[in-house]
C-alpha positions, -999 to +999 in steps of 0.1 A: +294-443+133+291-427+101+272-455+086+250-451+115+241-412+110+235-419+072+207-445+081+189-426+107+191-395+083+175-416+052+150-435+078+133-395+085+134-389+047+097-397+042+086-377+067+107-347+056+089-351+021+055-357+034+030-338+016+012-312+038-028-316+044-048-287+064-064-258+060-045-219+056-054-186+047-035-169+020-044-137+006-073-134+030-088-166+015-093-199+036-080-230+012-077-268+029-044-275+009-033-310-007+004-302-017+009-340-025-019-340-051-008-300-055-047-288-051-064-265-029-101-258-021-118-224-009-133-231+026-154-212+048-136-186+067-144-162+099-145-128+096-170-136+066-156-124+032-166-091+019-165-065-015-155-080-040-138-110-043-116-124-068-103-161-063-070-168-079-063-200-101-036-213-078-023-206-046+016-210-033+022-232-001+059-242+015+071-241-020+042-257-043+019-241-060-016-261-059-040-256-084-076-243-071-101-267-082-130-262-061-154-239-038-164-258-005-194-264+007-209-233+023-174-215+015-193-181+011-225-189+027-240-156+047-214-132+034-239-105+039-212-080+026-198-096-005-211-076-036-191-100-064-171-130-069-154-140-095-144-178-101-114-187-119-110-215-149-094-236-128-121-243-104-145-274-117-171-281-084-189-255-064-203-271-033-238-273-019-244-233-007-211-222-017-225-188-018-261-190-006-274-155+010-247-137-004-275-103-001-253-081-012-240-097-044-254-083-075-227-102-096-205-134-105-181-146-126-181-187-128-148-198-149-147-222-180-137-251-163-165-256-140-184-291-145-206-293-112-226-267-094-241-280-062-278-273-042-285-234-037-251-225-046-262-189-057-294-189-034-308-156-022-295-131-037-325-099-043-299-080-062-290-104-085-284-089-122-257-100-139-242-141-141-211-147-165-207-183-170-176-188-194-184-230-196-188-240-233-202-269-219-230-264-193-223-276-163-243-298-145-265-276-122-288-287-090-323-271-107-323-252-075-287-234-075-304-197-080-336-205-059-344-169-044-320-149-067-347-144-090-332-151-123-353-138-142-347-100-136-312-111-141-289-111-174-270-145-183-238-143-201-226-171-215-201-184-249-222-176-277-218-206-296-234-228-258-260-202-261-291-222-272-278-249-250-283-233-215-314-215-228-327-253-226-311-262-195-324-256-162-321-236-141-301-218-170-334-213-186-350-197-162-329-164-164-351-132-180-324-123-207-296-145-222-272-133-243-240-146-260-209-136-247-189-114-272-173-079-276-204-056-277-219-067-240-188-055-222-173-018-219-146-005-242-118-002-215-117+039-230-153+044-209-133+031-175-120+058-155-096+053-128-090+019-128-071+003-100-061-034-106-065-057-136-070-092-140-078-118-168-110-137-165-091-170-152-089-145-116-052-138-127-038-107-117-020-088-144+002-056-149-015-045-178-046-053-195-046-081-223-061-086-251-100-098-248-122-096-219-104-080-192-114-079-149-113-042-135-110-035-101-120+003-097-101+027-072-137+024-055-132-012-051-159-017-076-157-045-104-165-040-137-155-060-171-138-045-200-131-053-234-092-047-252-088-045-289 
């Protein structure tokens, strides 16, 4: 009888271990989760997203934490209300309209990891001013990902030794000022007042500032970026 029980236990084994697929919202974010291949993607989520949103680098599900490696298609699309986003180092694709008529947003943060930026992804943005794209290497970049954001009243922040390299690559090129991305372009944290939450540029929240380039969330729920010497 024993020997019975012990082979109908190890007969469900696999399906007590099967890795979970489907979509869940943690942190007021929508992810489609993969714990077998320990990923997740941002989806498209209802009520729209709004203020400013920062996407962590990984995201904690039944026990496994699954790295976030990509922005759906659409994910942020129409998020009337959404005045930033920033985009962690662990994300490499951002989907066809990922954010398209984001009309609020006036800035983004797109990590150092990402390698592919899909059709319109930023398109339609009026307010557009600042882009920080941490990628040494540029990513490759439908020529009409900031159709209708008007680029060129907009500053581009990038590593200042890829400078000259998106200043050739379109739709890189096309933004009115470029500048490399170093210590004088962002506020001494000393000129912040009342900040709320910190977090490093990766989207990971921290207890303190660090060293470097710092996230600020502001007790007005504005975003700013800092610098720590």
């Amino acid at each position: 009888m024993k020997k019975q029980i012990l082979l109908f236990l190890l007969a469900f084994l696999p399906l007590m271990a099967q890795a979970f697929e489907g979509e869940v919202e943690i942190g007021g974010i929508k992810y489609f989760i993969n714990t077998g291949d320990q990923v997740a993607e941002v989806r498209a989520k209802s009520p729209k997203y709004s203020g400013d949103v920062v996407i962590p680098p990984t995201v904690d599900y039944d026990g496994v934490t699954c790295n976030v490696v990509a922005i759906g298609k659409y994910a942020f699309s129409y998020c009337i209300n959404l005045t930033s986003i920033t985009i962690p180092n662990s994300v490499t694709s951002i989907g066809d309209g990922a954010f398209s008529r984001c009309t609020s947003l006036t800035s983004l943060t797109i990590g150092s990891g990402v390698s592919n930026i899909g059709y319109r992804a930023f398109a339609g943005y009026p307010g557009l001013t600042h882009v920080y794209c941490l990628a040494l290497n540029v990513p490759n970049t439908d020529t009409a990902a900031f159709d209708g954001s008007y680029p060129e009243n907009a500053t581009l922040h990038v590593p200042d030794e890829s400078l000259d390299a998106y200043k050739n690559t379109d739709p890189w090129s096309r933004f009115g000022t470029k500048v490399g991305l170093t210590e004088t372009n962002i506020q001494p944290l000393n000129s912040i007042a009342e900040p709320s939450d910190f977090y490093s540029l990766d989207g990971q929240r921290t207890e303190q500032p660090r060293k470097g380039v710092n996230i600020v969330r502001m007790s007005d729920g504005t975003v700013k970026k800092v610098v720590i010497k």
